[in-house]
VMD Tcl script that builds the backbone (N, CA, C; Angstrom):
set m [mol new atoms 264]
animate dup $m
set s [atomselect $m all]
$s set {name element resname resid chain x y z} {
  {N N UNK 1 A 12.361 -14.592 -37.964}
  {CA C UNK 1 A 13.428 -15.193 -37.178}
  {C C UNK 1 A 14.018 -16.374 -37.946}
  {N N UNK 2 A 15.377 -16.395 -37.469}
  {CA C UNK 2 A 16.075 -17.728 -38.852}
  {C C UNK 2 A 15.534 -18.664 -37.794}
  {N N UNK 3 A 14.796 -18.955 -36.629}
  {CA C UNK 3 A 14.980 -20.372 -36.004}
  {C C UNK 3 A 13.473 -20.383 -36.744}
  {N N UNK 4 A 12.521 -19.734 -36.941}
  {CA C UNK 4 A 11.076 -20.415 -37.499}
  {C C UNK 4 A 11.395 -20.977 -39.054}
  {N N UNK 5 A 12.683 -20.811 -39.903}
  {CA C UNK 5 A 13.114 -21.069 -40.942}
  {C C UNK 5 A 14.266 -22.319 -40.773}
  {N N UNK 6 A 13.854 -23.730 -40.653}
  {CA C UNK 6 A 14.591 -24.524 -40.300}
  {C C UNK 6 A 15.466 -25.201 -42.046}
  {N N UNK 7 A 14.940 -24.252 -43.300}
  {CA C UNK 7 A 15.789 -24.714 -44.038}
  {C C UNK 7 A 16.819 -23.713 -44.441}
  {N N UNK 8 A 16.860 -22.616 -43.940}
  {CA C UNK 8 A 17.790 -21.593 -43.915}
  {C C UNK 8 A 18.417 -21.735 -42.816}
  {N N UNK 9 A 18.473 -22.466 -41.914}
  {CA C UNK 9 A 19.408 -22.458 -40.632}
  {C C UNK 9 A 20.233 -23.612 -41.218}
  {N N UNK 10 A 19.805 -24.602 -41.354}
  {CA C UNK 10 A 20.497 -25.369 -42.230}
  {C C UNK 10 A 20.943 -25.456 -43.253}
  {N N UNK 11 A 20.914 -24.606 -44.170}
  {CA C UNK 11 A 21.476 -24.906 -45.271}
  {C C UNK 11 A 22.866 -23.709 -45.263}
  {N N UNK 12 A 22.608 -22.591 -44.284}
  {CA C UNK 12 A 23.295 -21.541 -43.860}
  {C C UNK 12 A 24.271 -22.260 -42.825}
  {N N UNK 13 A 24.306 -22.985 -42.054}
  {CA C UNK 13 A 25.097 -23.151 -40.755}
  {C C UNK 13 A 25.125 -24.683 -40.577}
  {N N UNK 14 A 24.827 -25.329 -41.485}
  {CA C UNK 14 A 25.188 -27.101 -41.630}
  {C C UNK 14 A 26.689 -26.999 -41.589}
  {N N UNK 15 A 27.431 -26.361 -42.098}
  {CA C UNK 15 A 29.012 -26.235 -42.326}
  {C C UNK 15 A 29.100 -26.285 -40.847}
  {N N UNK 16 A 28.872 -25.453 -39.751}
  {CA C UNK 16 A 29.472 -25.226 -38.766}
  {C C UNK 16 A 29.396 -26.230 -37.941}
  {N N UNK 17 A 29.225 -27.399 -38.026}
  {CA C UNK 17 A 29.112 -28.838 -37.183}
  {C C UNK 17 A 29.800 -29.770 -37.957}
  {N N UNK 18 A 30.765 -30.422 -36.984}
  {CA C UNK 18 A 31.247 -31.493 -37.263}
  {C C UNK 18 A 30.847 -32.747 -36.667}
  {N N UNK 19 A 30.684 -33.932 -37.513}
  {CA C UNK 19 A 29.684 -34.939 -36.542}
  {C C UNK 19 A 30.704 -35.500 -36.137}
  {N N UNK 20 A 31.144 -36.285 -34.347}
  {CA C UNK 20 A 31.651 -36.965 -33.877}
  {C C UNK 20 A 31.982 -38.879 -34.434}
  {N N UNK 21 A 32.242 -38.834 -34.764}
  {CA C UNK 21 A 32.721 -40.697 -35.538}
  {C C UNK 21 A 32.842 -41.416 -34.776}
  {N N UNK 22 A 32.745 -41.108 -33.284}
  {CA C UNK 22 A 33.084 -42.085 -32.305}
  {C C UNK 22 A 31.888 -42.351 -31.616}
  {N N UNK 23 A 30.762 -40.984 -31.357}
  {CA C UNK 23 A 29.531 -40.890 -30.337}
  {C C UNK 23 A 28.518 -40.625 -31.266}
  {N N UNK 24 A 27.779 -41.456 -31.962}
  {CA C UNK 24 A 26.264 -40.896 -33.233}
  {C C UNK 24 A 25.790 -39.698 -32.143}
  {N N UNK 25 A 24.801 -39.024 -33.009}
  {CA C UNK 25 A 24.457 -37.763 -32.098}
  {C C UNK 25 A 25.004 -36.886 -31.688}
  {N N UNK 26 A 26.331 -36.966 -31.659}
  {CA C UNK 26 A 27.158 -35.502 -31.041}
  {C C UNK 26 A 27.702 -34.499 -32.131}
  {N N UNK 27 A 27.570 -33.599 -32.164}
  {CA C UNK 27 A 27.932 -32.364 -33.359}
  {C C UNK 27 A 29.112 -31.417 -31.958}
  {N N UNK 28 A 30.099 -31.321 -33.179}
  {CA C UNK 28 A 31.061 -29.897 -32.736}
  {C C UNK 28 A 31.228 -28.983 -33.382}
  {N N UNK 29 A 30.765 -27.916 -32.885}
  {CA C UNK 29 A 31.109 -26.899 -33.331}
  {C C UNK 29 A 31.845 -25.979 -33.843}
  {N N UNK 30 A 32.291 -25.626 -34.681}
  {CA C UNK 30 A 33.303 -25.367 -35.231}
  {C C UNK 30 A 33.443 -23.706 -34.302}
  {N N UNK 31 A 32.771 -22.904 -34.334}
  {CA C UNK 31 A 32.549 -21.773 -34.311}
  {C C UNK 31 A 33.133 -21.511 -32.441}
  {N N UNK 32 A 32.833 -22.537 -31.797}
  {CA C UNK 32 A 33.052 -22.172 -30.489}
  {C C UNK 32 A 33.851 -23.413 -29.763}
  {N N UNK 33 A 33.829 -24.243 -30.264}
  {CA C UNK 33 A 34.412 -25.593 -29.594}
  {C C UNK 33 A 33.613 -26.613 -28.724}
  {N N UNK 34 A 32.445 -26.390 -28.800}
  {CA C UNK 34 A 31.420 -27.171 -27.808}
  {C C UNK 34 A 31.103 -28.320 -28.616}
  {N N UNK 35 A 30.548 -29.555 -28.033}
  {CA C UNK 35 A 30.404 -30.442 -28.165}
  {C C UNK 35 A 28.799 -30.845 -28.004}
  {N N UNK 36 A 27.963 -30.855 -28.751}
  {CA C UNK 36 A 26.270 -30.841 -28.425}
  {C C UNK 36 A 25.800 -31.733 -28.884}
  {N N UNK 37 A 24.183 -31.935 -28.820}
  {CA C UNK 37 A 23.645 -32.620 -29.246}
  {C C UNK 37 A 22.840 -32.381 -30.685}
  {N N UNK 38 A 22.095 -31.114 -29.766}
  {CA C UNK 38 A 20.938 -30.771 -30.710}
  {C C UNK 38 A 21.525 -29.468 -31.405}
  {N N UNK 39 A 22.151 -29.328 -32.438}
  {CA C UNK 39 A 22.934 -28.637 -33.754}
  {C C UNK 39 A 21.835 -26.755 -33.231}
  {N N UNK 40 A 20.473 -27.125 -33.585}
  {CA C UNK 40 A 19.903 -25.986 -34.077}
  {C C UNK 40 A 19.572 -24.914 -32.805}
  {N N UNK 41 A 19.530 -25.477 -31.547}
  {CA C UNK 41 A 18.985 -25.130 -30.382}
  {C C UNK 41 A 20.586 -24.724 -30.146}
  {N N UNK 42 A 21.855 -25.303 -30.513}
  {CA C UNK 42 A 22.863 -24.471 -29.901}
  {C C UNK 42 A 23.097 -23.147 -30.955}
  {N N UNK 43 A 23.039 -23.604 -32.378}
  {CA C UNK 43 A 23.426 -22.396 -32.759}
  {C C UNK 43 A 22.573 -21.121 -32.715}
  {N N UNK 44 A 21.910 -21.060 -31.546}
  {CA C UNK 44 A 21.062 -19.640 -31.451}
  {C C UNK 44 A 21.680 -19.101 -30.467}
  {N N UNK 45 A 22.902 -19.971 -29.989}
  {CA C UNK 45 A 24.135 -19.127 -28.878}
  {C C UNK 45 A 24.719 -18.040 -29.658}
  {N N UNK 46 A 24.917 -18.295 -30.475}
  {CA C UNK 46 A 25.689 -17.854 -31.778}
  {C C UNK 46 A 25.288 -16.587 -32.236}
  {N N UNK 47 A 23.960 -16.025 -32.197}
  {CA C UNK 47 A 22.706 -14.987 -32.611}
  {C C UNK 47 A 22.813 -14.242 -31.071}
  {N N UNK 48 A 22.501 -13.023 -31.220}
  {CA C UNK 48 A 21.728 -11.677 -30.338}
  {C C UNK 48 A 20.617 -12.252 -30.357}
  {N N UNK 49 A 20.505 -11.921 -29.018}
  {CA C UNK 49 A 19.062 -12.491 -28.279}
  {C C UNK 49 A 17.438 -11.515 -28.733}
  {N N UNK 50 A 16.366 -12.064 -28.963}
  {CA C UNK 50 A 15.378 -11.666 -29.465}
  {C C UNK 50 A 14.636 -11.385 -28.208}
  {N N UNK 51 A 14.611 -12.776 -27.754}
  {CA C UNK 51 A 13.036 -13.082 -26.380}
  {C C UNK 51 A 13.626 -11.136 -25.475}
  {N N UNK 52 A 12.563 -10.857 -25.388}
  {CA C UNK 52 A 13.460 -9.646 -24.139}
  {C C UNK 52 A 12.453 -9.779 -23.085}
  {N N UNK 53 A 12.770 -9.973 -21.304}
  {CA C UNK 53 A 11.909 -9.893 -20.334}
  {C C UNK 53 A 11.287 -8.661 -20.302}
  {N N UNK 54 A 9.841 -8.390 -19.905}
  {CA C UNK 54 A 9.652 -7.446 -20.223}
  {C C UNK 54 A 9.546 -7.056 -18.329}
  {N N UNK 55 A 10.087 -7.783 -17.469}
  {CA C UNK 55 A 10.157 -7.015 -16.458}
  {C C UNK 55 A 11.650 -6.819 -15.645}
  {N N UNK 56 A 12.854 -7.051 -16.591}
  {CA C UNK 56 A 13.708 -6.852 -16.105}
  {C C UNK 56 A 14.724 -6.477 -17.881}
  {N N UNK 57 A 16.251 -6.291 -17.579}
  {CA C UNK 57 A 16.833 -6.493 -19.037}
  {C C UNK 57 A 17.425 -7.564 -19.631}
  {N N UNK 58 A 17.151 -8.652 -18.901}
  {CA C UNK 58 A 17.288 -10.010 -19.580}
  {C C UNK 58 A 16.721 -10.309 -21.131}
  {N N UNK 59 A 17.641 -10.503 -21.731}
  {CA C UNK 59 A 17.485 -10.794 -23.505}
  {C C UNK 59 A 18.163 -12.487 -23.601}
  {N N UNK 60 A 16.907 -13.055 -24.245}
  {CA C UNK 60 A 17.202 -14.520 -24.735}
  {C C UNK 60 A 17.496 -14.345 -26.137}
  {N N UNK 61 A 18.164 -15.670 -26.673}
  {CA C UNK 61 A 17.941 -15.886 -28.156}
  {C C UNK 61 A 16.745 -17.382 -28.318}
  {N N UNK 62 A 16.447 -17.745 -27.237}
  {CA C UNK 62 A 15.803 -18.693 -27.702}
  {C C UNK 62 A 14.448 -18.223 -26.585}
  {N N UNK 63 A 12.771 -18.615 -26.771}
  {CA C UNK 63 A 11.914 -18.452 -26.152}
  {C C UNK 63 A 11.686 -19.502 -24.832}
  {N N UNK 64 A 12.628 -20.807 -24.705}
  {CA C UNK 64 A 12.188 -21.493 -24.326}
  {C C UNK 64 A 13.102 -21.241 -22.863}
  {N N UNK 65 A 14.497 -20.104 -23.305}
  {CA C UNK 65 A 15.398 -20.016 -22.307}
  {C C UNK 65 A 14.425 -18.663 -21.581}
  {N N UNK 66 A 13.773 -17.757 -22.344}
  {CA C UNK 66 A 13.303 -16.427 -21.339}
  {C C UNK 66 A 12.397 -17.309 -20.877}
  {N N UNK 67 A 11.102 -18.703 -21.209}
  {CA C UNK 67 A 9.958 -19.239 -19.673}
  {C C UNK 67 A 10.555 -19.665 -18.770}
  {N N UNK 68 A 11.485 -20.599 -18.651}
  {CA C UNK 68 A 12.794 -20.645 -17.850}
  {C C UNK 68 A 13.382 -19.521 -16.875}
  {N N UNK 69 A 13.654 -18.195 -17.202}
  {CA C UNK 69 A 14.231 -17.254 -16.539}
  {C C UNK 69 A 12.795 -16.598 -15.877}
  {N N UNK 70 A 11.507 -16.483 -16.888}
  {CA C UNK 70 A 10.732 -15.861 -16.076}
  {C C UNK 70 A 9.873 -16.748 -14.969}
  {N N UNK 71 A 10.386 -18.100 -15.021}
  {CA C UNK 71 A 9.817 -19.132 -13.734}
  {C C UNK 71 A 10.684 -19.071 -12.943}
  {N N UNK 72 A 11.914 -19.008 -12.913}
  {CA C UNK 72 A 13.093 -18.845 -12.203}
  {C C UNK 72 A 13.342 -17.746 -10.814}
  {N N UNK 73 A 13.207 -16.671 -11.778}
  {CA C UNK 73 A 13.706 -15.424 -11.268}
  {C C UNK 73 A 12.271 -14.226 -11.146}
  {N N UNK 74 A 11.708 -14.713 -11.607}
  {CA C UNK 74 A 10.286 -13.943 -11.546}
  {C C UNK 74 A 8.971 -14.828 -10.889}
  {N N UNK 75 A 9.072 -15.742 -10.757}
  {CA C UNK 75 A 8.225 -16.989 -10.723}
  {C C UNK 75 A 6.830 -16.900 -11.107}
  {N N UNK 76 A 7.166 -16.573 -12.462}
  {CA C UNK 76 A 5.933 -16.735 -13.550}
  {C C UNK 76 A 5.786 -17.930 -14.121}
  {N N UNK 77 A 5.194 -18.595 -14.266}
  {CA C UNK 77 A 5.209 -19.690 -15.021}
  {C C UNK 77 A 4.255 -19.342 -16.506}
  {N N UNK 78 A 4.865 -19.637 -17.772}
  {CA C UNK 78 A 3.864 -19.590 -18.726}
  {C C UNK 78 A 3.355 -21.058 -19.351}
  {N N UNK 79 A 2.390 -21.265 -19.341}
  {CA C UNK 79 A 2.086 -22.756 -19.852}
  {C C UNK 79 A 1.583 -22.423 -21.644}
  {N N UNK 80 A 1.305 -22.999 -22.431}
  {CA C UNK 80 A 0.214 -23.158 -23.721}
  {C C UNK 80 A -0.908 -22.512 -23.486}
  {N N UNK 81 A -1.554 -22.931 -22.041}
  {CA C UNK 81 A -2.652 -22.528 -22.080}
  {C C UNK 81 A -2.920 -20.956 -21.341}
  {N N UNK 82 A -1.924 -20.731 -20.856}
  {CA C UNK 82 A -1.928 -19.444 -20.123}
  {C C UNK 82 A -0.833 -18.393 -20.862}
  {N N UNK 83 A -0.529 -18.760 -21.914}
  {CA C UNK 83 A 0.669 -17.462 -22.243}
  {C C UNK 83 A -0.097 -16.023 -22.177}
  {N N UNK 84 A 0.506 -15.093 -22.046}
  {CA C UNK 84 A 0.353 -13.989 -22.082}
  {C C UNK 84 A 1.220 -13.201 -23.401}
  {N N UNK 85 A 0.648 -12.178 -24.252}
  {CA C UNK 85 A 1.796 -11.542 -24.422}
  {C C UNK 85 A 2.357 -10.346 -24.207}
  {N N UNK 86 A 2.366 -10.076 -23.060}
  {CA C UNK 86 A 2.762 -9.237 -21.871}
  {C C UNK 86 A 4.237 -9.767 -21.758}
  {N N UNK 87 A 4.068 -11.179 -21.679}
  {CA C UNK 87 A 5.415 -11.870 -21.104}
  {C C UNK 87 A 6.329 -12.303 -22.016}
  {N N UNK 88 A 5.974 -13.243 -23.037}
  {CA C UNK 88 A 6.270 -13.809 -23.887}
  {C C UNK 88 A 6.006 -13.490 -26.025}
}
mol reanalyze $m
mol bondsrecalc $m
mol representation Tube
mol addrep $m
């Protein structure tokens, strides 16, 4: 996955942020027009989703958005100490 490769996400997709001159911390995106914080966590909007629920057809690109959907909408909760990989 390019997100476990944080010097290929960057060195690949550093172009696509422009830093704000007025607000430190804010990056825009070139690619979509959004205005963010955290550069690497948005550009996985950008990517086809990996995470896939395995009890419905919900597809994430990030893992942290499918524990989220499966506490949500399934009300699973996965912790550190309880993951499954059934779920996750």
């Amino acid at each position: 996955s390019l997100f476990l490769l944080p010097g290929r996400v960057r060195s690949t997709y550093e172009d696509k942020f422009i830093t704000d001159p007025y607000t430190p911390g804010l990056y825009h995106c070139v690619l979509c027009g959004k205005t963010v914080r955290n550069r690497w966590h948005h550009i996985s909007a950008h990517f086809p989703g990996e995470h896939k629920c395995r009890l419905c057809t919900a597809v994430y690109s990030r893992v942290d958005k499918l524990k989220t959907h499966l506490r949500t909408v399934h009300n699973i909760e996965i912790t550190k100490y309880s993951r499954s990989p059934h779920f996750v």
